[in-house]
C-alpha positions in Angstrom: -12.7 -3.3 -19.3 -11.8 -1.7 -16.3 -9.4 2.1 -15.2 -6.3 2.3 -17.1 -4.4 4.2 -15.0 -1.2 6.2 -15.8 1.2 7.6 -13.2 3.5 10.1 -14.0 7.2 9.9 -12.3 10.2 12.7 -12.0 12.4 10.9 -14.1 13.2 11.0 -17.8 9.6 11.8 -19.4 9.3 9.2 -22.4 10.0 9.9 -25.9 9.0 7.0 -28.1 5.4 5.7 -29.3 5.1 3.2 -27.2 4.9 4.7 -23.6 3.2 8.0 -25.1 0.4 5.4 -26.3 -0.1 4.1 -23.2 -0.5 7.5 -21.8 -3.4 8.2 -24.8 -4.4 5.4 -23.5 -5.2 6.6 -19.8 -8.5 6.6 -18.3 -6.8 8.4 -15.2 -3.6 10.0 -15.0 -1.7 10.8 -11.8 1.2 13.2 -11.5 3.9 13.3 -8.6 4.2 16.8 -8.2 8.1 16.9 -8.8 6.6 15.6 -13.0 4.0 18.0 -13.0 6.0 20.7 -15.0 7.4 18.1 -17.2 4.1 16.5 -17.5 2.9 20.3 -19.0 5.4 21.1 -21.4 4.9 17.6 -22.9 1.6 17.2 -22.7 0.5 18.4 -26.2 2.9 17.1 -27.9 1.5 13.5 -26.5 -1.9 14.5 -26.7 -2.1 16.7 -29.6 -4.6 19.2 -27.1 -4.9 19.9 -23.5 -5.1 17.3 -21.2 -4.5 18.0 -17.9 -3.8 15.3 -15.3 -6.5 14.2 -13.1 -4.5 14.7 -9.5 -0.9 15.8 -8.5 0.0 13.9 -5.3 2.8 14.4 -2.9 4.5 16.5 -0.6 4.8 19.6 -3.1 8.0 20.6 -2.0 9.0 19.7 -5.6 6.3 22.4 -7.0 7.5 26.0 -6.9 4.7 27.9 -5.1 3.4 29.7 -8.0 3.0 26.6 -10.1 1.4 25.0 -6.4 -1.1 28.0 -6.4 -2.1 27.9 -10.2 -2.8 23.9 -9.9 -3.9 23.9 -6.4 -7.3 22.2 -7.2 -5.6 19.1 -8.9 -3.3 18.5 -5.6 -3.6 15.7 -3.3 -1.1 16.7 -0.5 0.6 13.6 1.3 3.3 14.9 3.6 4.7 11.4 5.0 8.0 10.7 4.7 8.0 6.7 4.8 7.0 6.5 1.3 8.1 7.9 -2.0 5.7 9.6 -4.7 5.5 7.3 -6.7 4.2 4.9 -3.6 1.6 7.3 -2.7 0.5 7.7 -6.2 0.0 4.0 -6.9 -1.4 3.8 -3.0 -4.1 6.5 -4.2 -5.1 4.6 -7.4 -5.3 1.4 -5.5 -7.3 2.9 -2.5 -9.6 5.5 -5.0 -10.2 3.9 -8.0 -12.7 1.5 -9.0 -11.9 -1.2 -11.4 -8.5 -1.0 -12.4 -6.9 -3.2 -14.9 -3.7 -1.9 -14.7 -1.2 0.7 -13.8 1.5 2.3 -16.2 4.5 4.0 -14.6 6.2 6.5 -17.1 9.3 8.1 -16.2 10.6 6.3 -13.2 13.6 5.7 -15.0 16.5 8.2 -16.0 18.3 10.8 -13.7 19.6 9.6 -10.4 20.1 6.0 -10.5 19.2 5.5 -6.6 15.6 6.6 -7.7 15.8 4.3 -10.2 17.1 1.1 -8.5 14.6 2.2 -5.8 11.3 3.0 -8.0 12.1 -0.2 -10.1 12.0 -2.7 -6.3 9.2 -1.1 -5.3 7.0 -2.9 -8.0 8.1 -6.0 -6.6 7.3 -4.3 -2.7 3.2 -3.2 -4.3 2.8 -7.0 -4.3 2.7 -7.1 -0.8 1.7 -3.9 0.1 -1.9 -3.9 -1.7 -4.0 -6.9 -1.4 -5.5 -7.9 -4.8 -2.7 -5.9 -6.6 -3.2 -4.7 -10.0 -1.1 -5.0 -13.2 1.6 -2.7 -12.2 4.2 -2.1 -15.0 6.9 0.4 -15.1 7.6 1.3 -19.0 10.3 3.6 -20.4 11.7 4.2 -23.9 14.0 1.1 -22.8 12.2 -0.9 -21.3 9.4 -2.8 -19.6 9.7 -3.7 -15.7 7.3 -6.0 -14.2 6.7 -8.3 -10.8 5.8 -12.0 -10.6 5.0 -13.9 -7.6 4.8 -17.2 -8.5 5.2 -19.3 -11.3 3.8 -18.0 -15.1 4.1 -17.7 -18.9 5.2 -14.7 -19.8 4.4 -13.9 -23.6 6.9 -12.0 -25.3 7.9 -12.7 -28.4 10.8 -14.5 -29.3 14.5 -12.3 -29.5 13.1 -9.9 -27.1 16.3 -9.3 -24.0 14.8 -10.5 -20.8 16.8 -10.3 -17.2 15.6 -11.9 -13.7 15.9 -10.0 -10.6 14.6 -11.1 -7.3 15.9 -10.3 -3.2 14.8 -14.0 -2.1 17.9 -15.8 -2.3 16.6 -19.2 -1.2 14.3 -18.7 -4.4 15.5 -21.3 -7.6 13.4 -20.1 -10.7 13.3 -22.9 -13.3 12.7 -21.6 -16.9 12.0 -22.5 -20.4 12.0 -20.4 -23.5 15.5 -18.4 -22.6 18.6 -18.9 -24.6 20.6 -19.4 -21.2 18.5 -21.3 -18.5 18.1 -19.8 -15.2 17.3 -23.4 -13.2 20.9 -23.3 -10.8 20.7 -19.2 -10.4 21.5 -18.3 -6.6 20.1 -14.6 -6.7 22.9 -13.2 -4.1 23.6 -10.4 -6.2 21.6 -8.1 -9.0 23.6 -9.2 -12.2 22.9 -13.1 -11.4 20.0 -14.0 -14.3 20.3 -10.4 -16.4 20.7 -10.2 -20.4 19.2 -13.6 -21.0 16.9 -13.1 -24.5 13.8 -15.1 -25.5 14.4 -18.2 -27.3 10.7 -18.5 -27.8 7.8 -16.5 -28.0 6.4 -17.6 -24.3 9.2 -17.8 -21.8 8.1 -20.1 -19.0 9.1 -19.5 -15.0 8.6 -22.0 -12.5 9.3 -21.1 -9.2 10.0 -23.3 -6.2 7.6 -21.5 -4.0 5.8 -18.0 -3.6 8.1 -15.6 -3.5 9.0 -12.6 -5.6 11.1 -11.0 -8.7 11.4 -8.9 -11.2 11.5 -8.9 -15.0 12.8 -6.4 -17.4 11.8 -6.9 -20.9 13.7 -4.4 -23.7 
């Protein structure tokens, strides 16, 4: 079956079933240390017991000091600056972990919405950071972010909203299954191929070459 892994961001620490299920679902869980407190006060409430996270990873100069010195064998210090948390959390899981079948990023969303445009990208940026990339899916009480790289059926039920990002503007996605097709988009800008909704149950992309984007399912 593989690790389910679940990585724990600084941002708005989900609410609904769905993303808490996912979390009961973890076989490893992974804190930035700026979530940890959050992570805590939630935890039983998600869990219905104690379950403390398997690692904290970062630079800690989001943990106060007595929280640091409480937790200190959970962290995994990373003091470079190049990359966020959230980078060096999925960058541990990748490197570390045997077997994974997929990554779950709760709370990336919410707060500051630089750290949001920024955390959402970066799923597109894992596909070329980690070779053999796992399933890497950022889920909120809103929504559902994912990459593609290439042409796919994406199954998700018909009605569901569904919006098209990508930075490759020389990339022309042809699609079936949306209510407005996305076949002449020109992705020069962020808005181009947003709140489009499922026709179908499988929505279809076919992209003119190997490239990448982003999709955002409600």
């Amino acid at each position: 079956m593989g690790t389910n892994v679940a990585i724990i961001d600084q941002g708005d620490f989900p609410k609904t079933e769905y993303p808490r299920y996912l979390l009961r679902q973890a076989d490893y869980v992974i804190c930035c240390d700026g979530a940890l407190e959050k992570y805590l006060r939630n935890m039983e409430a998600v869990f219905g017991r104690e379950r403390m996270p398997d690692i904290v990873i970062g630079d800690m100069d989001s943990l106060r000091p007595s929280v640091r010195k409480k937790y200190t064998g959970l962290i995994v210090r990373e003091e470079e600056q190049e990359h966020n948390d959230q980078t060096k959390a999925v960058r541990y899981a990748v490197n570390n972990l045997p077997d994974i079948s997929s990554i779950r990023i709760l709370g990336g969303t919410g707060g500051r919405e630089d750290h949001t445009i920024g955390n959402l990208s970066l799923l597109m940026e894992y596909t070329r950071m980690f070779e053999n990339c796992p399933q890497i899916e950022m889920v909120s009480d809103h929504c559902t972010a994912f990459a593609v790289t290439d042409s796919m059926d994406i199954h998700c039920g018909e009605g569901r909203s569904f919006s098209l990002f990508s930075p490759d503007n020389s990339l022309k996605i042809k699609s079936t299954g949306l209510q407005w097709k996305t076949d002449d988009v020109v992705f020069d800008n962020w808005w181009k191929a947003t709140l489009n909704r499922a026709s179908e149950d499988t929505v279809h992309l076919e992209f003119s070459h190997k490239s990448i984007a982003l999709v955002i399912l409600d």
